[in-house]
Backbone as a ProteinNet text record, in pm:
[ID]
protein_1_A
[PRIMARY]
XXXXXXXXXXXXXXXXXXXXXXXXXXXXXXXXXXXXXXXXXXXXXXXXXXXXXXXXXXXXXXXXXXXXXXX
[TERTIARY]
-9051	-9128.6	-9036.3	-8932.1	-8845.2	-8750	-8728.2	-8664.4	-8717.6	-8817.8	-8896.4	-8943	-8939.3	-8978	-8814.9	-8722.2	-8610.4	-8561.9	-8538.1	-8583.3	-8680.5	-8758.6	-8839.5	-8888.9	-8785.5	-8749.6	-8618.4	-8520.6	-8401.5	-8450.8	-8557.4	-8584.8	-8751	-8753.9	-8831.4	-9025.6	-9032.7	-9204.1	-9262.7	-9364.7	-9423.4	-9521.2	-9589.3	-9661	-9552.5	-9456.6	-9353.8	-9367.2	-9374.6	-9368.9	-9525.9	-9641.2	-9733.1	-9801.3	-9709.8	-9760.4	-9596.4	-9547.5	-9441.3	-9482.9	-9591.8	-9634.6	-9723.8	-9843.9	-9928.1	-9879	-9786.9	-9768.3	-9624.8	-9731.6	-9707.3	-9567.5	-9588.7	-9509.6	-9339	-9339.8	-9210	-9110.1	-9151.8	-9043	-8912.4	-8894	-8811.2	-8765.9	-8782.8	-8704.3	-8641.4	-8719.8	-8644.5	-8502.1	-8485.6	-8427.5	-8329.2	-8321.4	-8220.8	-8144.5	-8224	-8158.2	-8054.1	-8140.3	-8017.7	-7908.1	-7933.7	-7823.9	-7669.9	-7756.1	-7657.2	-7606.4	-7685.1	-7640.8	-7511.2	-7517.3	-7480.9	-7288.5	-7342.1	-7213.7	-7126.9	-7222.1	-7066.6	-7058.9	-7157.9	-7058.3	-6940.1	-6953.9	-6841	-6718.2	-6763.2	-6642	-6502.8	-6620.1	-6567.1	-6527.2	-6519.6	-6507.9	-6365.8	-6354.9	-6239.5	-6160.7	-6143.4	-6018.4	-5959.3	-5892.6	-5712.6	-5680.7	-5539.1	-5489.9	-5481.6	-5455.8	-5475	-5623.9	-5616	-5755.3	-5818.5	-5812.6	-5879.9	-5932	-5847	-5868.3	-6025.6	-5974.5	-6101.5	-6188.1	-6217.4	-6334.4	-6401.7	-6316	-6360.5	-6462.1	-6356	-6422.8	-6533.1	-6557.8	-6681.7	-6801.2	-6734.8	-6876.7	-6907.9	-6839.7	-6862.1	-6950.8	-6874.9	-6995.2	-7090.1	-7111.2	-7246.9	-7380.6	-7303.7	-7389.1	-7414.3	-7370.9	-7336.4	-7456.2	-7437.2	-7554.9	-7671.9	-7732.1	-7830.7	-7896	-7772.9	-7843.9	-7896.7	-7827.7	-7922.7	-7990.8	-7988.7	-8127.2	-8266.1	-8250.2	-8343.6	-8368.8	-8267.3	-8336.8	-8437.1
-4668.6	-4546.7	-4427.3	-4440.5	-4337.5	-4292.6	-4404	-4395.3	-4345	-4349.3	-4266.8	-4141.2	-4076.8	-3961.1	-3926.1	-3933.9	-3881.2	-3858.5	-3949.2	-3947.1	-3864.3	-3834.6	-3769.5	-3628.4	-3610	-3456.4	-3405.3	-3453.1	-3487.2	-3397.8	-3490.9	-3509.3	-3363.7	-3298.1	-3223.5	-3203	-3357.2	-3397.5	-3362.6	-3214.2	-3168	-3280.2	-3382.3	-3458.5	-3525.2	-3511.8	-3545.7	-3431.3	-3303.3	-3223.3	-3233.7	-3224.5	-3207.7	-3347.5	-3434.1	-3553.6	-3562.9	-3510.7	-3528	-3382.6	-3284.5	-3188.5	-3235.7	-3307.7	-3377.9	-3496.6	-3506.9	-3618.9	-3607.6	-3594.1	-3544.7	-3602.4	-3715.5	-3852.6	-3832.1	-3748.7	-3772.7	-3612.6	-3552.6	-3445.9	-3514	-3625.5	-3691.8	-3747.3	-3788.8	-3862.3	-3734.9	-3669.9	-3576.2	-3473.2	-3466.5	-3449.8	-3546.3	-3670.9	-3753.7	-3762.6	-3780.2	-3715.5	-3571.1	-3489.5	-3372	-3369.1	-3464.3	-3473.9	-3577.5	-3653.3	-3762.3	-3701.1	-3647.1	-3564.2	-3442.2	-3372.7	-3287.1	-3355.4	-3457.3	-3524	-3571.1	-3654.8	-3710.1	-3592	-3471	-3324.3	-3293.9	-3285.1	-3250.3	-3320.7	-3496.2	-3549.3	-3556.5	-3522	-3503.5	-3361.6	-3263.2	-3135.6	-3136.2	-3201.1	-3200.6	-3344.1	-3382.7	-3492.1	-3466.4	-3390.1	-3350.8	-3351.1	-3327.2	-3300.6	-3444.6	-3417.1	-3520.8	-3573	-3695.8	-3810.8	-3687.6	-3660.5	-3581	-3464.7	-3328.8	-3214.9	-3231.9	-3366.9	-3423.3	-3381	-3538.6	-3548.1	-3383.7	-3344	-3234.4	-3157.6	-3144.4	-3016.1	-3073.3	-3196.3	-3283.8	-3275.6	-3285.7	-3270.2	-3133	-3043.5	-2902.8	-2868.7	-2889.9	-2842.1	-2912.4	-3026.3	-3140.1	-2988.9	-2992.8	-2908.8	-2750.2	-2685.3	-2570.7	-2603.7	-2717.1	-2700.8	-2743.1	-2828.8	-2837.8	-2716.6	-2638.5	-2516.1	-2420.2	-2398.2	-2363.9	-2367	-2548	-2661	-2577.9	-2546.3	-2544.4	-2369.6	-2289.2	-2157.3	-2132.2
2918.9	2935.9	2959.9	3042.3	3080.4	2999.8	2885.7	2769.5	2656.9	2654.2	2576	2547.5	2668.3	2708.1	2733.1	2735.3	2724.7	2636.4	2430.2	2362.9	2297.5	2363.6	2340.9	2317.5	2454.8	2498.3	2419.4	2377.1	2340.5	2157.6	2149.2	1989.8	2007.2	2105.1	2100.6	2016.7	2060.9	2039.2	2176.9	2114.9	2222.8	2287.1	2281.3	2353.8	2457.5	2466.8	2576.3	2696.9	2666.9	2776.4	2782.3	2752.6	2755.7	2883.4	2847.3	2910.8	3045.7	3045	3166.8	3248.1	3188	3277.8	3398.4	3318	3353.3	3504.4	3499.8	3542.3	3688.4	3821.6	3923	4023.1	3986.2	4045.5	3951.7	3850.1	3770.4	3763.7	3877.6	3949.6	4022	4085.5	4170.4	4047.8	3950.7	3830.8	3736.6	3734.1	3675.1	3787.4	3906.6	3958.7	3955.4	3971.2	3952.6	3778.5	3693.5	3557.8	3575.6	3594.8	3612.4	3735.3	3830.4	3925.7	3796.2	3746.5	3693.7	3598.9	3506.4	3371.1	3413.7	3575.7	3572.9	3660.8	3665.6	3737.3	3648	3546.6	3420.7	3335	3333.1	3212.9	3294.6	3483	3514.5	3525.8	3504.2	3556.7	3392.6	3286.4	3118.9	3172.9	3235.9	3187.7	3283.1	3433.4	3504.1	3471.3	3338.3	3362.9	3302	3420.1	3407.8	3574.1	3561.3	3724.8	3842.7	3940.9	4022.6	4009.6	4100.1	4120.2	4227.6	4349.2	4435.6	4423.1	4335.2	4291.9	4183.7	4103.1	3997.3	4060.1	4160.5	4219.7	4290.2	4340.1	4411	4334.3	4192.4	4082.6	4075	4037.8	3971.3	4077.2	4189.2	4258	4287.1	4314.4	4356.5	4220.7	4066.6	3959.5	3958.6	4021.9	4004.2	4110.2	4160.5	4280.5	4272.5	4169.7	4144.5	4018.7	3946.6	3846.1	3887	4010.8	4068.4	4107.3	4151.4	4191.6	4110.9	3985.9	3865.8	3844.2	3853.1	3779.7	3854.1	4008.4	4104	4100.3	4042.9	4066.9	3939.7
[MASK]
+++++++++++++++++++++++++++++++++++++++++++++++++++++++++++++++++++++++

């Protein structure tokens, strides 16, 4: 189901948003998608440099794009 509608959205068939509007219970899933999505663009966007500086960047942009996500 979750694969589908990701897929879905991906491939832009409006009965995907129409039916993930609808559907009250799938805000907390969609928050965890953009937490994850926004963690491996950063950990591809910072590998370079030391192991620690990485991590740092990766999470500081994980959280910098949540905050986006959320304004």
């Amino acid at each position: 189901m979750l694969m589908n509608r990701i897929i879905g959205a991906f491939t832009f068939r409006k009965g995907v948003y129409a039916e993930v509007e609808q559907d009250t219970g799938f805000t907390n899933t969609a928050w965890i998608i953009v937490a994850v999505v926004a963690f491996l663009n950063q950990i591809g966007s910072y590998a370079s440099g030391n192991l620690v500086s990485w991590l740092i960047g990766a999470v500081v942009g994980t959280i910098f794009t949540i905050i986006g996500f959320a304004v």
